[in-house]
N, C-alpha and C positions, 0 to 999 in steps of 0.2 A: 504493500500500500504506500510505501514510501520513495517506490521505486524514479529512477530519474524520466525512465520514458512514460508518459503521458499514458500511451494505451494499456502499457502494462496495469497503472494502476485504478486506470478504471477496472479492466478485467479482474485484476485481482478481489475490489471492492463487490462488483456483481460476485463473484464466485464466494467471498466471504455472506454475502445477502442471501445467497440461495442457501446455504446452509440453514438456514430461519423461516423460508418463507416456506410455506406449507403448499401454497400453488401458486403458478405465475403471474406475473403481473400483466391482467389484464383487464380490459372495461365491459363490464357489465353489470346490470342492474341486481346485485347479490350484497349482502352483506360484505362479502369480499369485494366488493367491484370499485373502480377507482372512481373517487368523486374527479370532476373534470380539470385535468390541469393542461394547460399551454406549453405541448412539446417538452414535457417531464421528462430527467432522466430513470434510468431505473429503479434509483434508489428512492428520488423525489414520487414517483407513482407508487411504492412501497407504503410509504410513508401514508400515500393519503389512503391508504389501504384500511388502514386501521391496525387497532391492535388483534384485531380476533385469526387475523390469518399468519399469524406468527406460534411459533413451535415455543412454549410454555418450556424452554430453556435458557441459561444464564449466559451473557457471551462471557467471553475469557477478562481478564484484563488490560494482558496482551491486544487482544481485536478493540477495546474502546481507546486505548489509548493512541494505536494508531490509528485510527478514526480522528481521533483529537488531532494529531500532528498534521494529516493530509488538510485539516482545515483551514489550515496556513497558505497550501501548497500554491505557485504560483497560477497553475492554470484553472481557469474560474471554471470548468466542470468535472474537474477531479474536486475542486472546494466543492460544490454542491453537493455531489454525490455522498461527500465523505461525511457529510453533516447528516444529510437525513437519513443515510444505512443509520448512522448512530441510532437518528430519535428513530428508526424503524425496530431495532433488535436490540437496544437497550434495553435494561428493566429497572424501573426504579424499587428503591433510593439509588440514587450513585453515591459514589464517596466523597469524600470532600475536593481531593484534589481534581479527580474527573469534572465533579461540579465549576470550581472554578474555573477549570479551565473552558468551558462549557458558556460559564457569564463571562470570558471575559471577551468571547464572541460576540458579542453583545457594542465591544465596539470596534469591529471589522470595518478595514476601510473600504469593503466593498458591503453594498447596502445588502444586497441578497442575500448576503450569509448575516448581517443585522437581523433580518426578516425570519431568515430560515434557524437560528439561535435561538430567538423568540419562540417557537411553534415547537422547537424542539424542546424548549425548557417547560413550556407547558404541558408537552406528552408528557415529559419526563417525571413531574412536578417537583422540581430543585426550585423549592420554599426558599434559599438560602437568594436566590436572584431579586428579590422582590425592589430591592434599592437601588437596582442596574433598571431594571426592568420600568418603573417610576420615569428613571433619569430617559429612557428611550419612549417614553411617553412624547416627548418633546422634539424626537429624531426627525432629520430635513426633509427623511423618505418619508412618502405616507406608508409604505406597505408594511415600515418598521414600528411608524407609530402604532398601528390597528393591529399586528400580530403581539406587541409590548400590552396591550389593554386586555385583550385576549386570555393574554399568557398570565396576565393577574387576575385573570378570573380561575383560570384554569387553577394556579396554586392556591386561592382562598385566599389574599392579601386581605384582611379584612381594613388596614391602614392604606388602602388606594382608594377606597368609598368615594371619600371626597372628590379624589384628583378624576377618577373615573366619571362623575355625579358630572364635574367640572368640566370633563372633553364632552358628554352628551350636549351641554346648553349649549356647549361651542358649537358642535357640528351640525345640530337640530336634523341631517338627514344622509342622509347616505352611509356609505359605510362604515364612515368615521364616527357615526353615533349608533351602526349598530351595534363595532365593535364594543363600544363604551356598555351600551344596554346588556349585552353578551356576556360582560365581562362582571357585571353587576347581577347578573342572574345567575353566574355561578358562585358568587362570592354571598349572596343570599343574605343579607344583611337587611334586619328590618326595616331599616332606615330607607331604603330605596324601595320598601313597598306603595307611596304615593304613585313613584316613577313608573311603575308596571301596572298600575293603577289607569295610569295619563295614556299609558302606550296600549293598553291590551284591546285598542277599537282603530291603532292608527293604520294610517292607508299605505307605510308600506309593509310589508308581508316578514319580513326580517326583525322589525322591531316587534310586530306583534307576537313571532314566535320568541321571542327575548323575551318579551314582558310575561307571555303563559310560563314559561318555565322558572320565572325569578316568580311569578304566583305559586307555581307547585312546591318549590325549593323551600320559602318561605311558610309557608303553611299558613297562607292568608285564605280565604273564604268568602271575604265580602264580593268576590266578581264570578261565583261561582254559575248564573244565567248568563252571565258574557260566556265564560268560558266553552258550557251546554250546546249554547247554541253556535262560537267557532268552530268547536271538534265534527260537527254535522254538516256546515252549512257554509264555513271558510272558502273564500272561492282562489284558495294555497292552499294544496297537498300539505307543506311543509307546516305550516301555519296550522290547519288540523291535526298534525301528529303530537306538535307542543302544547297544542290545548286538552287532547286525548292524555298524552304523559302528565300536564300539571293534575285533571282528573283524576288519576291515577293516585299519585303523590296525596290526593285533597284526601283517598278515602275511596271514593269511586271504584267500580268494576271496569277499567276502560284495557284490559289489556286484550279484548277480542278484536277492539276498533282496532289497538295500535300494531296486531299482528297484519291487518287486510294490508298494511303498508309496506311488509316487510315483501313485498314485489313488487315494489315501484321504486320508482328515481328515490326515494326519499329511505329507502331499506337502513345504509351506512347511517342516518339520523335516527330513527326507531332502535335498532341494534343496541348503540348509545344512550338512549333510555333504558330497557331493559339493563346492559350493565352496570348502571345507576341505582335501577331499581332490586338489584341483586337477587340475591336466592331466595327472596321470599315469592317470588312470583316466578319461579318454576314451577310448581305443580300446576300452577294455571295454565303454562305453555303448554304442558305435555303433551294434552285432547287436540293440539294446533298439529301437531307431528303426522297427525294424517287428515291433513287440510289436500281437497283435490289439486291443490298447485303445488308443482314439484318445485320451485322456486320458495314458494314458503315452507315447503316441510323444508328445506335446505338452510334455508337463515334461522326458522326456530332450533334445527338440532344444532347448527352453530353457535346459538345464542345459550344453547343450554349447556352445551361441552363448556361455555367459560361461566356461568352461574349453578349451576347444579352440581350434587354430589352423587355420591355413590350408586343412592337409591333411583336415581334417572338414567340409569347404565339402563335396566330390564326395560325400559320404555323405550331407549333408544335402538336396544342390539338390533329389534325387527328392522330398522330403517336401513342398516346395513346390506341387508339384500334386495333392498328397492330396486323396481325393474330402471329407474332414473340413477346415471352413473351418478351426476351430481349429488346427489338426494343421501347414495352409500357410501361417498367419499365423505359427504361433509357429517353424517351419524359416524364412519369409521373416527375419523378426527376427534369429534368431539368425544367420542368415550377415552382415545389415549389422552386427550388435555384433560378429562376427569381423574383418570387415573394417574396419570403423573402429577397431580395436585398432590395424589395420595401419598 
């Protein structure tokens, strides 16, 4: 990975990835499937993979740390690549040193890897960035700033409230206030329940699912008719799943809405809920496992290989021999990630 010729060390970085990735990287409407990126390289398409298609093994020390050092490296797509194999096959916590070295990406003088340190610190969640992370709040890139706001939601900064609170008034729309709303629904701090309050009827489709999830996160109640009637009636896919999930979170039965999803554009989002919603709402999956779409019995036994225990083995073994190759690959999977939990 540190090699002087360029192609070596992409190859070497792909062949280090595929060790991890459970199936290739490609696009489709799957829990595995890549959400859309702009001529991604392989490790950047990894990445936006998720965590569920990665092999529930620890990489070396040796492999993150040379990850660390290609980060440097001069040519700017061996830097990319090296950054998000990390956040792809990393597992948190990391250590201290890996960490810092990790924030101090954070001020690369190339913006991309600014961006891409952010996204990765939030997979990762290295709590320890959160005063780097602040200070990129304020970076000349925007893609730095709105992955920096992000990324403090992702760790639970609950001391970025304000500054967060603060970029919403500023940007009042686009992406720059949804990362801010984004980043406050995950950080779930009562104090921002007016803000989700303000946002859970607005007209764009981004804030609204921000503000249903800082509603579910929070265990607020008072917008529970708002919310009834977006999970049905939403005219955003996306925007229905985070009002189905905040339901979900209120108390509500909503996990048969939020499985109809797991075959659409919106699967990679739902997925992400249920891992939220962790193992309590496995047994409610189960009856989904022989849903007539081979695409949904495919994402619920993925979803349950990483939430479920033991006793969801017997539920899953029959999927294994699904006439649907997909269907027995993604039940084979999910029982070895149940079992190597064990």
């Amino acid at each position: 990975m540190t090699d002087p010729v360029d192609q070596i060390q992409l190859e070497a970085i792909s062949a280090e990835l595929s060790f991890f990735l459970l199936e290739d990287v490609r696009t489709k409407k799957r829990v595995a499937g890549v959400v859309e990126v702009r001529n991604p390289g392989r490790a950047a398409a990894a990445f936006e993979m998720g965590p569920l298609v990665i092999a529930p093994r620890t990489a070396p020390p040796a492999l993150v740390d040379g990850l660390l050092r290609a980060i440097d490296d001069e040519n700017p797509k061996v830097r990319s690549e090296a950054i998000y194999a990390l956040g792809t096959i990393a597992r948190p916590p990391l250590s201290d040193a890996p960490a810092a070295q990790l924030i101090k990406s954070l001020d690369h003088y190339d913006p991309i890897i600014r961006a891409a340190a952010a996204r990765v610190i939030g997979r990762l969640n290295v709590t320890s960035a959160g005063d780097t992370l602040l200070k990129a709040v304020n970076d000349s890139q925007a893609p730095v700033r709105y992955a920096a706001m992000r990324a403090l939601g992702q760790i639970h900064d609950t001391r970025a409230v304000q500054a967060l609170t603060e970029q919403l008034n500023f940007y009042g729309k686009g992406e720059g206030a949804w990362s801010a709303l984004d980043a406050l629904a995950q950080v779930a701090d009562p104090a921002s329940i007016p803000l989700f309050k303000a946002h859970i009827t607005d007209k764009d489709a981004f804030l609204r699912r921000a503000a249903a999830e800082g509603l579910g996160r929070t265990g607020d109640t008072s917008e529970l008719a708002a919310l009834e009637i977006g999970a049905g009636n939403d005219g955003s896919e996306m925007a229905r799943a985070a009002m189905a999930f905040a339901l979900q979170k209120l108390g509500r039965n909503y996990v048969p809405r939020l499985v109809e999803s797991l075959d659409s554009k919106t699967a990679p989002q739902v997925a992400e809920y249920f891992l939220e919603l962790g193992s309590a709402v496995a047994p409610e999956l189960v009856p989904h496992l022989q849903d007539p779409s081979p695409e949904i019995r495919a994402n619920v036994a993925t979803v349950l290989g990483a939430i479920g225990n033991a006793a969801i083995v017997d539920a899953l073994q029959p999927l294994t021999q699904d006439k649907d190759r997909e269907v027995a690959q993604a039940a084979t999977r999910a029982i070895e990630r149940i079992n190597a939990r064990k």
